[in-house]
Each structure stands twice: as structure tokens, then as C-alpha cells.
C-alpha positions as YAML, in Angstrom:
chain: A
units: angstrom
residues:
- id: 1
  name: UNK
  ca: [104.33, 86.34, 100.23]
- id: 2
  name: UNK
  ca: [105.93, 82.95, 101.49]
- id: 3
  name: UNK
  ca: [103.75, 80.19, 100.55]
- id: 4
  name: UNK
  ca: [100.26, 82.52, 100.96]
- id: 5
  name: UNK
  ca: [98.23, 84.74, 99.86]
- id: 6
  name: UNK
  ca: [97.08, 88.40, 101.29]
- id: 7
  name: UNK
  ca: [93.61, 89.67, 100.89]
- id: 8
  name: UNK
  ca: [92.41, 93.10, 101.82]
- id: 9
  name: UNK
  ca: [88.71, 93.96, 102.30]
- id: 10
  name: UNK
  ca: [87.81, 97.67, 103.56]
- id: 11
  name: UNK
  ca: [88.25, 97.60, 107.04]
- id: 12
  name: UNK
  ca: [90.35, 94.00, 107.26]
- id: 13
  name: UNK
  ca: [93.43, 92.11, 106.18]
- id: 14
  name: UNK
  ca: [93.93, 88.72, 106.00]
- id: 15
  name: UNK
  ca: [97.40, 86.61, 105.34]
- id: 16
  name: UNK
  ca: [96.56, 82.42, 104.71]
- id: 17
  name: UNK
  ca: [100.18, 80.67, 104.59]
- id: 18
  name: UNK
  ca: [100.56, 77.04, 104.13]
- id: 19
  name: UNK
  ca: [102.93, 75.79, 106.37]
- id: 20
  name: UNK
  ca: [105.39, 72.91, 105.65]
- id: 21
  name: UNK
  ca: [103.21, 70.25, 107.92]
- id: 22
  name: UNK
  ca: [100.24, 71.37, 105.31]
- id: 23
  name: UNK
  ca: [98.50, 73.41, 107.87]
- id: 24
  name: UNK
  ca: [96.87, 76.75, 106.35]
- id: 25
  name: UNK
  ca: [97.90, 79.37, 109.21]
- id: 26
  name: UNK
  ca: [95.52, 82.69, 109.58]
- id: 27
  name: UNK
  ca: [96.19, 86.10, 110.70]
- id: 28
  name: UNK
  ca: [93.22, 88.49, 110.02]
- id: 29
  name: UNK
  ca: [92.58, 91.66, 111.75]
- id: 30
  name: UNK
  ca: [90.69, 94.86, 110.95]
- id: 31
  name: UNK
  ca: [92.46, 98.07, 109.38]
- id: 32
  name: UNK
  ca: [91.81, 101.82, 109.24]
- id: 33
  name: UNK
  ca: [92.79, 104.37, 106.54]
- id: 34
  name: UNK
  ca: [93.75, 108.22, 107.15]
- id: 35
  name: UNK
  ca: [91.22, 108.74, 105.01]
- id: 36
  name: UNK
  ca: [88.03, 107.83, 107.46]
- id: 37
  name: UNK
  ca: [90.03, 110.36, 109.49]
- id: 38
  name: UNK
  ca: [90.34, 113.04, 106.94]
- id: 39
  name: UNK
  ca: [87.24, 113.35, 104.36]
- id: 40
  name: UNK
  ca: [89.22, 115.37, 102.02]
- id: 41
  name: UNK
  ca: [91.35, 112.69, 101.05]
- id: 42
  name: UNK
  ca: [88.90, 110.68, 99.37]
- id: 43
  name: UNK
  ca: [88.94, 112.71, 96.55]
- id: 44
  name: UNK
  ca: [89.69, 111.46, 93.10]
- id: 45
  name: UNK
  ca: [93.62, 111.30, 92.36]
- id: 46
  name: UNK
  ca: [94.24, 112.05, 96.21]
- id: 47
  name: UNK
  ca: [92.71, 108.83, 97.40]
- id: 48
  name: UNK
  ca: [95.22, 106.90, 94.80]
- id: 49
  name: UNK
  ca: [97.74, 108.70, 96.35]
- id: 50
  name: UNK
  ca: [96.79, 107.79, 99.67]
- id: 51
  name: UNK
  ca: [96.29, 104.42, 98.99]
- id: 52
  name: UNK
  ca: [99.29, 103.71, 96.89]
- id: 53
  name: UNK
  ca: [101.41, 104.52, 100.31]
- id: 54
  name: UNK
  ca: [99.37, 102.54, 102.50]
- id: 55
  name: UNK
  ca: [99.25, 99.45, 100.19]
- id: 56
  name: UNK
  ca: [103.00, 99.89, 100.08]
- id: 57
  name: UNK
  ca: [103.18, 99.67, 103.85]
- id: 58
  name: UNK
  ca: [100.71, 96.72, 104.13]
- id: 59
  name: UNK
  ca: [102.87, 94.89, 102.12]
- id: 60
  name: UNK
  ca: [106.30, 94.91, 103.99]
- id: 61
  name: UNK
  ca: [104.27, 94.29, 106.67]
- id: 62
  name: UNK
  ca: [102.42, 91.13, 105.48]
- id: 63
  name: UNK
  ca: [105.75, 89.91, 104.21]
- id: 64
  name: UNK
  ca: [107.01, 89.81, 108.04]
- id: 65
  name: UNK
  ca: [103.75, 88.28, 109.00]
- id: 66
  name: UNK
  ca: [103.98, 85.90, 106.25]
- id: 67
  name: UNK
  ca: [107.27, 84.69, 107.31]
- id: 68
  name: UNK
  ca: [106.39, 84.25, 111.55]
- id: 69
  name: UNK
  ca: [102.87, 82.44, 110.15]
- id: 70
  name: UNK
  ca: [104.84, 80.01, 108.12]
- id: 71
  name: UNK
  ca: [107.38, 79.22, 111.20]
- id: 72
  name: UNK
  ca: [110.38, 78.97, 109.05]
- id: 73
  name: UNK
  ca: [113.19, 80.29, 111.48]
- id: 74
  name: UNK
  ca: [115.75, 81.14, 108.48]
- id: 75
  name: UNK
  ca: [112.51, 82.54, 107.08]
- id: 76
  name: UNK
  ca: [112.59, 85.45, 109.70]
- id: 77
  name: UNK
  ca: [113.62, 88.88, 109.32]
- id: 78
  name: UNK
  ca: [115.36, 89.65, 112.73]
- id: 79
  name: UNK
  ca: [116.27, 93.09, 112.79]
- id: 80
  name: UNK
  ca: [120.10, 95.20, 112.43]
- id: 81
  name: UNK
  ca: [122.01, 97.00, 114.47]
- id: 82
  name: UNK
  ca: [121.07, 100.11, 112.89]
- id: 83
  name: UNK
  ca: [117.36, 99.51, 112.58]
- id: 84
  name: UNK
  ca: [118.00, 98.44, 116.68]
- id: 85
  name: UNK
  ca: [119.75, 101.96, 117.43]
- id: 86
  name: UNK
  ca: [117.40, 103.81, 115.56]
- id: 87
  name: UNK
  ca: [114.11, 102.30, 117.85]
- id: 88
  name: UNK
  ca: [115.84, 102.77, 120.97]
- id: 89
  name: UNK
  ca: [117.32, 106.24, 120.17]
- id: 90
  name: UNK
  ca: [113.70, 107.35, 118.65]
- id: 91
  name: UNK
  ca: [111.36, 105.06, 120.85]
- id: 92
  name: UNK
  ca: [109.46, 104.02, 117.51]
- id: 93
  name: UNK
  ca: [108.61, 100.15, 118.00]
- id: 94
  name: UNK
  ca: [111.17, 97.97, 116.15]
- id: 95
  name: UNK
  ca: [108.62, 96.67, 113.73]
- id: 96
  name: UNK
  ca: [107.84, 100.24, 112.63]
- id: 97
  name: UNK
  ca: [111.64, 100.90, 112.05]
- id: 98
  name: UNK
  ca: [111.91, 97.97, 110.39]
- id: 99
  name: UNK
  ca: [108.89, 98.75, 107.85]
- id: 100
  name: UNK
  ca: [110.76, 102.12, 107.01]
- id: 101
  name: UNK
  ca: [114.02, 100.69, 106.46]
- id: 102
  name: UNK
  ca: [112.37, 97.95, 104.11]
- id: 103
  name: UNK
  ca: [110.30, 101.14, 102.08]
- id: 104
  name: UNK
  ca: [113.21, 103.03, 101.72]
- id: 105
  name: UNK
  ca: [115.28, 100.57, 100.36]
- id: 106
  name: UNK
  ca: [112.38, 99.24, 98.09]
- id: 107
  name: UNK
  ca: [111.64, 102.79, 97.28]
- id: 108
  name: UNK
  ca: [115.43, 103.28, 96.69]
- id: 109
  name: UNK
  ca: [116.12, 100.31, 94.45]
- id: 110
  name: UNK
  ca: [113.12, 101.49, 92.09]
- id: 111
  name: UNK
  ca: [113.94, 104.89, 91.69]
- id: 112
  name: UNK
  ca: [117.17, 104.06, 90.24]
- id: 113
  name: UNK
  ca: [116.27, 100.94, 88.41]
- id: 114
  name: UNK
  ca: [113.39, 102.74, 86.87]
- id: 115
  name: UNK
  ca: [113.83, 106.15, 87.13]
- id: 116
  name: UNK
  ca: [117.32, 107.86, 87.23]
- id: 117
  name: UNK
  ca: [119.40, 104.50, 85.12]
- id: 118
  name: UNK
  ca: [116.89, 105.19, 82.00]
- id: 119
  name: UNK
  ca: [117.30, 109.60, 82.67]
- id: 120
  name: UNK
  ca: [120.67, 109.08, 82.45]
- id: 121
  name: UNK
  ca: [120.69, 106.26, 79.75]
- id: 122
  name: UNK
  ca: [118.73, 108.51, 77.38]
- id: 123
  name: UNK
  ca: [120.65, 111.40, 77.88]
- id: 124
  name: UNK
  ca: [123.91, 109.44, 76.84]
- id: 125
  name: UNK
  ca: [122.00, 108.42, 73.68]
- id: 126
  name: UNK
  ca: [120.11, 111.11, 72.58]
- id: 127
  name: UNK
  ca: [123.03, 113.13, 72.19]
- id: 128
  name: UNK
  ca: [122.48, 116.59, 70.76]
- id: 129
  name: UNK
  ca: [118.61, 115.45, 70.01]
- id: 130
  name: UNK
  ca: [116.58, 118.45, 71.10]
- id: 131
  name: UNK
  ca: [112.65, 116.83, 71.03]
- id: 132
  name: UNK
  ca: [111.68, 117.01, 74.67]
- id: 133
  name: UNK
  ca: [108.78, 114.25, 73.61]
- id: 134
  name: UNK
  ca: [111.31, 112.13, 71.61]
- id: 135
  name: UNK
  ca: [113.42, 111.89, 74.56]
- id: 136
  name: UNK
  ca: [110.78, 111.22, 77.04]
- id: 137
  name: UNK
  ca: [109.86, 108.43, 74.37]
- id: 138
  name: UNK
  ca: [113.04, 106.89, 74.24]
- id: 139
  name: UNK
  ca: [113.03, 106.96, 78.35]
- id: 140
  name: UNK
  ca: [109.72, 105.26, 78.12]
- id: 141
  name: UNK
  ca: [110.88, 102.58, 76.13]
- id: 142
  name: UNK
  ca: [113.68, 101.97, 77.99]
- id: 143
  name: UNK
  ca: [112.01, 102.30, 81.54]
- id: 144
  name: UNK
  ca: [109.41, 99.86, 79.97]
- id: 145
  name: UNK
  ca: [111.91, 97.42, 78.72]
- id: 146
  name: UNK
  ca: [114.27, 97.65, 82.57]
- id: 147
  name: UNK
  ca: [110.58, 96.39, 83.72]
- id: 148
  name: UNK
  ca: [110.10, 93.67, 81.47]
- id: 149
  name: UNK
  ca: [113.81, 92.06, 82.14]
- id: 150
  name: UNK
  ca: [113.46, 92.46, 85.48]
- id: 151
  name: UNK
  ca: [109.98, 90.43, 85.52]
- id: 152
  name: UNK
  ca: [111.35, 87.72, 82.91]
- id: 153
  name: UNK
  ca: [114.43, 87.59, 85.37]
- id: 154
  name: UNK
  ca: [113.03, 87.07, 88.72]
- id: 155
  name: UNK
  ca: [110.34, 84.66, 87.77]
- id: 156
  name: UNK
  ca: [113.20, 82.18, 86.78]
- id: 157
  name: UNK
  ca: [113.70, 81.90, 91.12]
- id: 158
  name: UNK
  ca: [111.68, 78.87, 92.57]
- id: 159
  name: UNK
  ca: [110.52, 80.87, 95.34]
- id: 160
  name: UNK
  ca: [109.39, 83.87, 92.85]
- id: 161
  name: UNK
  ca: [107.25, 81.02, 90.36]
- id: 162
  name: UNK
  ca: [105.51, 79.67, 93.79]
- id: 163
  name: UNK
  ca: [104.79, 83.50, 94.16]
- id: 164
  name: UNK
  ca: [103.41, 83.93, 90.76]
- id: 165
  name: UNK
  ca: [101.34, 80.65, 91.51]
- id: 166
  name: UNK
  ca: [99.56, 82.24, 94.23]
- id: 167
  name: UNK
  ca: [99.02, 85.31, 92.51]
- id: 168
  name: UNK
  ca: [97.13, 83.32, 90.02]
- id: 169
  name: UNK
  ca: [95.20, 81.88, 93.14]
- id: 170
  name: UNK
  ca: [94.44, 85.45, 94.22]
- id: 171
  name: UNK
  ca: [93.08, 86.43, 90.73]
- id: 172
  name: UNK
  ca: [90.80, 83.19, 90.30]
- id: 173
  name: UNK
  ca: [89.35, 83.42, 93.58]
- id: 174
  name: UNK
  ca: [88.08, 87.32, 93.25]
- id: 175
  name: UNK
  ca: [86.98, 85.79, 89.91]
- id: 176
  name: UNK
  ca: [85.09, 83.80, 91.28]
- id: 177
  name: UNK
  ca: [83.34, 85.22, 93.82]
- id: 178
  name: UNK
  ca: [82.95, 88.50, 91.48]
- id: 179
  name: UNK
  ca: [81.06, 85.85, 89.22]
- id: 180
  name: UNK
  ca: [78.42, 84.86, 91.96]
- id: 181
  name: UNK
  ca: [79.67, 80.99, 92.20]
- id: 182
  name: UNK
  ca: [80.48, 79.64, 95.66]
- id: 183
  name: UNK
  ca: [83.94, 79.74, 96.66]
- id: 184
  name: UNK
  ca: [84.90, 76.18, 96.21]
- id: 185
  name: UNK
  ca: [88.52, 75.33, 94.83]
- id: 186
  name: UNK
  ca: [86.62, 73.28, 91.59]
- id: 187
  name: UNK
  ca: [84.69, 76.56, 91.30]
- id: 188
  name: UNK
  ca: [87.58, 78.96, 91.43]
- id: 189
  name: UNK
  ca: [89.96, 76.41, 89.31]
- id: 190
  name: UNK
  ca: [88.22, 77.71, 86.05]
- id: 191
  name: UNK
  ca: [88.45, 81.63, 86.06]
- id: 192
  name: UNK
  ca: [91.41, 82.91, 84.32]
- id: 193
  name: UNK
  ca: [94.55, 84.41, 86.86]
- id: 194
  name: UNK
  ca: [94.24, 87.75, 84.86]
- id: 195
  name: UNK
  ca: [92.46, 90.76, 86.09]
- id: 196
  name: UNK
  ca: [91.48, 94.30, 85.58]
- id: 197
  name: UNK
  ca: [92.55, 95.00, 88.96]
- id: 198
  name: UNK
  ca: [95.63, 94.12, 89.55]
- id: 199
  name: UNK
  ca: [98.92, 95.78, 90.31]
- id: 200
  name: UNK
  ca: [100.71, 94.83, 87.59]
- id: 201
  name: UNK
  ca: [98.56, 96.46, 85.58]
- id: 202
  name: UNK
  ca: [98.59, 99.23, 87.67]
- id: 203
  name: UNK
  ca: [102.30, 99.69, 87.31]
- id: 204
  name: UNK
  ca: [101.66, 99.39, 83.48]
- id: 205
  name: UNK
  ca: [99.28, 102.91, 83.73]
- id: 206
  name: UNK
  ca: [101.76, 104.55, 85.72]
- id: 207
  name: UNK
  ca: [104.68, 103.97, 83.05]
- id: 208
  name: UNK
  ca: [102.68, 105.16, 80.49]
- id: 209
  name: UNK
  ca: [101.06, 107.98, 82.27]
- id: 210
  name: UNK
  ca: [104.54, 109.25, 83.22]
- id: 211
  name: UNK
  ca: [105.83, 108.82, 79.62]
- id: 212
  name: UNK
  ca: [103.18, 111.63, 78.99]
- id: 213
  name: UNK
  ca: [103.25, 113.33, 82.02]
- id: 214
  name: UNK
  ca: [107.26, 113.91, 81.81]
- id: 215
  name: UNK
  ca: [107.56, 114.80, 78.27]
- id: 216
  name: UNK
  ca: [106.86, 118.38, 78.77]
- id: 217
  name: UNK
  ca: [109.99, 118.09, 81.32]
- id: 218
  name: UNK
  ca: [112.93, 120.20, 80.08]
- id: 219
  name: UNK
  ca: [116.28, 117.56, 79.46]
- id: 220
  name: UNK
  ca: [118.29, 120.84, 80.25]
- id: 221
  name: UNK
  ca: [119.26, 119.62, 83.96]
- id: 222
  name: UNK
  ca: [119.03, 116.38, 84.37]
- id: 223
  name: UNK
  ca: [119.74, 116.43, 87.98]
- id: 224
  name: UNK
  ca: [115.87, 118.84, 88.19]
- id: 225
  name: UNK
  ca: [114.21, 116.96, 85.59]
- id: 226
  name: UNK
  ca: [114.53, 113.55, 88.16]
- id: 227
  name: UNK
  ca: [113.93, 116.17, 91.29]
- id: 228
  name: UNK
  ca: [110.76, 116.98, 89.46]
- id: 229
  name: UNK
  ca: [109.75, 113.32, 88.30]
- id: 230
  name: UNK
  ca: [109.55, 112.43, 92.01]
- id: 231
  name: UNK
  ca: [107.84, 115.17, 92.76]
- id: 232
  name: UNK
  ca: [105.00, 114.27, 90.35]
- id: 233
  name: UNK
  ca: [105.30, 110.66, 90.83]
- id: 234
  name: UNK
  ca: [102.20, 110.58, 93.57]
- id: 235
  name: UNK
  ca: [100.48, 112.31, 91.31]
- id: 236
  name: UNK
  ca: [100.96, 109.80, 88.17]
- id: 237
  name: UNK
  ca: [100.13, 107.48, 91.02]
- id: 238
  name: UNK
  ca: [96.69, 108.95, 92.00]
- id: 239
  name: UNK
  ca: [95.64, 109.08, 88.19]
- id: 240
  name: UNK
  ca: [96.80, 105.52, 87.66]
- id: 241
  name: UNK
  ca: [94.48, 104.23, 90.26]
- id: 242
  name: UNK
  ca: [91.48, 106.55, 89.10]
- id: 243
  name: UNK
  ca: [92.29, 104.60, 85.75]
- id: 244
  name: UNK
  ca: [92.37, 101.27, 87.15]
- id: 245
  name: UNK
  ca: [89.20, 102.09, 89.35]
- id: 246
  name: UNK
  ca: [87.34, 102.82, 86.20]
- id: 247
  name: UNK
  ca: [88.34, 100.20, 84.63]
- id: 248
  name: UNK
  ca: [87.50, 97.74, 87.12]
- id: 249
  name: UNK
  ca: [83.50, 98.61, 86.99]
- id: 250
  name: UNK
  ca: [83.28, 98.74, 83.25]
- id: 251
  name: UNK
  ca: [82.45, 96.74, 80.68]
- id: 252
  name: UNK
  ca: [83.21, 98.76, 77.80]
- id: 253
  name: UNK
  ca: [85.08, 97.55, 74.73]
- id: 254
  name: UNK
  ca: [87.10, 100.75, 75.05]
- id: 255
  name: UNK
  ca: [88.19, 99.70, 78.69]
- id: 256
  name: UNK
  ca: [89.20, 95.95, 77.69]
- id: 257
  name: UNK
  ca: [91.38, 97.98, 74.47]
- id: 258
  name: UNK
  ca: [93.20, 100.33, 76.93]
- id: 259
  name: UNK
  ca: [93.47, 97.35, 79.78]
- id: 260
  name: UNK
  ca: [94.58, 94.99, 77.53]
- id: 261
  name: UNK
  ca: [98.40, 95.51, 77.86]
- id: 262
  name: UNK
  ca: [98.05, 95.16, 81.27]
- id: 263
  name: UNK
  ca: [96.44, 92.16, 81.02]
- id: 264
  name: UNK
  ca: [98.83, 90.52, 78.82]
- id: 265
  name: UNK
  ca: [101.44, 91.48, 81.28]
- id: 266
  name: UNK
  ca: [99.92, 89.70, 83.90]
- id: 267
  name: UNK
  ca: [100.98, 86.97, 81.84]
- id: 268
  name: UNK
  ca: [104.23, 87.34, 83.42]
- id: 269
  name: UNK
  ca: [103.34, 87.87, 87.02]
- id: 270
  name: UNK
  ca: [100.38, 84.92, 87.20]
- id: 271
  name: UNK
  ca: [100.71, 81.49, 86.91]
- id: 272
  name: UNK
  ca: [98.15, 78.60, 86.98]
- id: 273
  name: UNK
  ca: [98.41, 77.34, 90.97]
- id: 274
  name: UNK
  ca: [97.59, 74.18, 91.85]
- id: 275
  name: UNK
  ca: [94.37, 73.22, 94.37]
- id: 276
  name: UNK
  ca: [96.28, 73.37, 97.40]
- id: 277
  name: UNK
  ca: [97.37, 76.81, 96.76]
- id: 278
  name: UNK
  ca: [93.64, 77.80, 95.53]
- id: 279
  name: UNK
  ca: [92.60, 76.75, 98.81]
- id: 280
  name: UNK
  ca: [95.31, 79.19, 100.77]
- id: 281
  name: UNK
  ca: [94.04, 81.79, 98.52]
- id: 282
  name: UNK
  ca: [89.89, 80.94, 99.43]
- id: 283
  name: UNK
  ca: [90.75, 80.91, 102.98]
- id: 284
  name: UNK
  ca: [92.30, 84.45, 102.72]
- id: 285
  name: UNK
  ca: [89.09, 85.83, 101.09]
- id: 286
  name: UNK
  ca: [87.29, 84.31, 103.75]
- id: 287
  name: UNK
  ca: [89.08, 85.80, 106.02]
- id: 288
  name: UNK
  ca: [89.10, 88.80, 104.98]
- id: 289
  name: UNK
  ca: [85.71, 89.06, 104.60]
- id: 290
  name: UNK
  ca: [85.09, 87.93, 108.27]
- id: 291
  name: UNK
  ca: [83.47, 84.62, 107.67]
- id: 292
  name: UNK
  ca: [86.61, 82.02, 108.07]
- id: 293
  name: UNK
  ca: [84.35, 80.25, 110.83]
- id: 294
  name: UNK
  ca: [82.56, 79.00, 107.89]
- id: 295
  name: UNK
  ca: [85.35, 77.41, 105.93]
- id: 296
  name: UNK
  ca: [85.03, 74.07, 106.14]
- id: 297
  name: UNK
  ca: [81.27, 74.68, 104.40]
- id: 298
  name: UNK
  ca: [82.86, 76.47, 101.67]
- id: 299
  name: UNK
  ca: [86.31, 75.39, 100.77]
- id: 300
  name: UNK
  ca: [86.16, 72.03, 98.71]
- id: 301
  name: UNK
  ca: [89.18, 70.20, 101.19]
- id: 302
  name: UNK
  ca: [88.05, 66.71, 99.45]
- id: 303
  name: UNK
  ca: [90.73, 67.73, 96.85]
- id: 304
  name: UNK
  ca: [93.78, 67.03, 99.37]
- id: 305
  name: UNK
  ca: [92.36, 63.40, 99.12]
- id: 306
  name: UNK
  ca: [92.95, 62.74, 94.99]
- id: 307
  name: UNK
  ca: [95.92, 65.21, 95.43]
- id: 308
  name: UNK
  ca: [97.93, 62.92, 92.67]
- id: 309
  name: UNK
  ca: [95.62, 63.92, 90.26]
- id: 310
  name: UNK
  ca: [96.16, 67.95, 90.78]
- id: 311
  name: UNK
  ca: [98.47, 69.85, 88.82]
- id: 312
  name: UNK
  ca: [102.17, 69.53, 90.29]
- id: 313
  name: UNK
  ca: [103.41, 73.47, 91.12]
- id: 314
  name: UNK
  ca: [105.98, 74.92, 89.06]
- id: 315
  name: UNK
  ca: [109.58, 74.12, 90.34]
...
């Protein structure tokens, strides 16, 4: 998200971006799932599924709104040629085209970063190893590892650390309203930027959850064996969340052992923002949850007036 934060309630969406006149710029509106439409689809594992795709989708598309909201015109993604042809040829609107194009290529860029590099990787080093579970080990550790470089390496961008900052923001606001206090940015300043909920630790369940899942894969065709891993990817997806749902509403010592990995990953991801970004982050709630009119009764705004004596954000 440029310079913002994205909060989703049930039925709303909010994006808060601060703007480079210091301006906090709002776009909230209400959302429906296919699953008020279609009952069956609230069922365990199949809602995860459902809701892995349309959190997917919601976030290519609050990336475009985050970049119009923060009025950057270098900022803007204006769309190709081909994503042009394919709207007028089709009739889909342009922003829809533009949505798929950005999936597939996300979509694309994982699946062989994560997926078919460490298949093929294993099955260079493994040799004439026949273990189907030592393999799938040895794919796990390497999938893991392509993960963990690819964090470490992206959070040494500027832009990425001011993302991580605001991620933090995210995490300390839900804190803090999940702890009862009133959403002020001294109140939310002192909850920690990890949680249970979040998507890197979701990402962390499904990696593990495949390692299991796809060591009763045969290594005989390697071309099938990452047919079939897509194929069952939605469904490591669907358990994942099921996991992290659980998790999120217990309190159990067991919960904080199996979450704790995740956790420590978010170590990574997170980092502490400063007041100004808290304060993108509280609006966003707000917003979310329908009550932005009341703001200016929540949100402590006195900070911007000691701003030299808030934390500077990481450059």
C-alpha cells in the first residue's frame, strides 16, 4: 500500500493514505462475498478457499486505489496496450482487465519462485534418493528458505520498510481495539506489531501444510507432481485459514507453540511505525467500521504538534 493502510470489516473496505501535503485521504465503501450468495461456501476449508481469492483480488485493487488516493501521477498504474485490446475486444471494464493481468502475473511469479524452482531444485539434488517424504522435506526447506531471502531482500527497498511500518500500524491498532482501549495513537503506540492473524503467518501454515500434504506425491514425473500441487494448493489454502481462524480465538498454550513461528516471522514483515502512520492506520479502522465521522473524537491528532519528539520512520 503507498503510504496507507487497508482495513477490511465484513461488509466494508477502507484504504487511509497520507498524502505528501500530510492530508490522510479516505476511500471506504461496502463489499459483498459469493458466499452471502451461496450458503454452501461457508463451510470449513471452502470458505478459506473462497476467501483466499477474494482477499487476493481486494488487494490489487486497493493497491490502484492506494496510488489515485495518494495523487502521485508517476504513482499511477495506467494501463497497456494489451490489457487495452483485451477490454475493448471482451467489453470487461479496464479496471477488471487490469486486476487479472496483475493476479496472473503475481500468481505467476509465485508459482515459480516457490513452487516449480524448489521441484526442480530438489530433483537435481536428490539424485537417485528414493524417500518420497525426504524429498518433499528437502523441497520444504528450500521453498521455506526462497521465502525467507526474498523477505530479507525486499525489506532493504525504502518504499518496502515504509510498508512494513504500516503493517506494524495495522497490527497495533486491531491490538488495540481487540484490547478494549480507545483508539487513540498513545493507546495503540504500546501493543506489539505481531499478531495471530496475520498473513504472514498465514503463508507460514500453508508452507508447512503443503510440506505434509505433498509428501505422499510420487517424484516419478515431475511435470504431474507440480500439475497436482496446484491442484491441491486451494485446498492447503482452505486448511491454512481454518488454522489461523482457530488460532485467532484461542488462548491456549498449544496455539501460541504452533503460532509461534509465525509470529517470529512477522518479525520480518512489521516494523515499529511512527504516530503519523498510527494515525493513517486508526483512521482506516474507523473507516472501516463506519464511524470515520467520529474521528476527530477518537484519533489523538495533538501528536502532529510535538512531532520532533516521535520516532523518525525507517529510511
Amino acid at each position: 500500500m503507498l503510504e496507507g493502510v487497508m482495513m477490511k470489516a465484513p461488509n466494508r473496505i477502507a484504504i487511509a493514505v497520507r498524502r505528501n501535503n500530510g492530508e490522510i485521504e479516505i476511500d471506504s465503501k461496502e463489499i459483498t462475498s459469493i458466499k452471502d450468495k451461496y450458503p454452501i461456501l461457508k463451510l470449513p476449508v471452502l470458505r478459506g478457499i473462497v476467501t483466499f481469492g477474494e482477499t487476493m483480488i481486494l488487494g490489487i485493487k486497493s493497491l490502484m486505489t492506494s496510488a489515485e488516493l495518494y495523487g502521485e501521477e508517476e504513482e499511477e498504474y495506467k494501463p497497456s496496450k494489451v490489457e487495452n485490446w483485451v477490454s475493448q475486444k471482451t467489453g470487461i471494464k479496464i479496471e477488471d482487465v487490469m486486476v487479472f493481468f496483475a493476479l496472473v502475473i503475481a500468481l505467476g511469479f509465485a508459482i515459480l519462485l516457490f513452487m516449480i524452482a524448489p521441484a526442480l531444485l530438489t530433483k537435481f539434488i536428490s539424485g537417485a534418493m528414493e524417500s518420497n517424504l525426504v524429498k518433499s522435506l528437502i523441497e520444504g526447506v528450500i521453498r521455506l528458505t526462497a521465502f525467507i531471502i526474498y523477505i530479507l531482500a525486499v525489506s532493504r527497498m525504502k518504499d518496502i520498510k515504509r510498508v512494513f511500518q504500516y503493517h506494524g500500524a495495522e497490527h497495533k491498532t486491531i491490538h488495540c481495539y481487540e484490547h478494549g482501549e480507545e483508539l487513540t495513537v498513545e493507546n495503540a503506540r504500546k501493543f506489539t506489531t505481531l499478531h495471530p492473524r496475520c498473513g504472514t503467518a498465514f503463508l507460514l501454515i500453508v508452507m508447512i501444510i503443503s510440506i505434509v500434504a505433498f509428501s505422499f506425491l510420487e517424484w516419478n514425473n515431475i511435470i504431474i507432481r507440480i500439475v497436482t500441487k496446484l491442484l491441491l494448493l486451494p485446498f492447503v489454502a482452505g486448511l491454512s485459514y481454518e488454522i489461523i481462524k482457530w488460532a485467532g480465538s484461542s488462548e491456549s498454550k498449544w496455539v501460541n507453540i504452533v503460532m509461534y513461528p509465525g509470529l517470529m516471522l512477522q518479525k520480518l514483515t512489521t516494523k515499529e511505525p511512527d504516530d503519523e502512520q498510527l494515525e493513517v492506520a486508526i483512521c482506516a479502522f474507523l473507516a472501516a467500521m463506519d464511524t470515520i465521522e467520529d474521528r476527530e473524537e477518537v484519533v489523538d491528532f495533538e501528536h502532529n504538534q510535538s512531532h520532533e519528539q516521535s520516532p523518525d520512520p525507517v529510511r
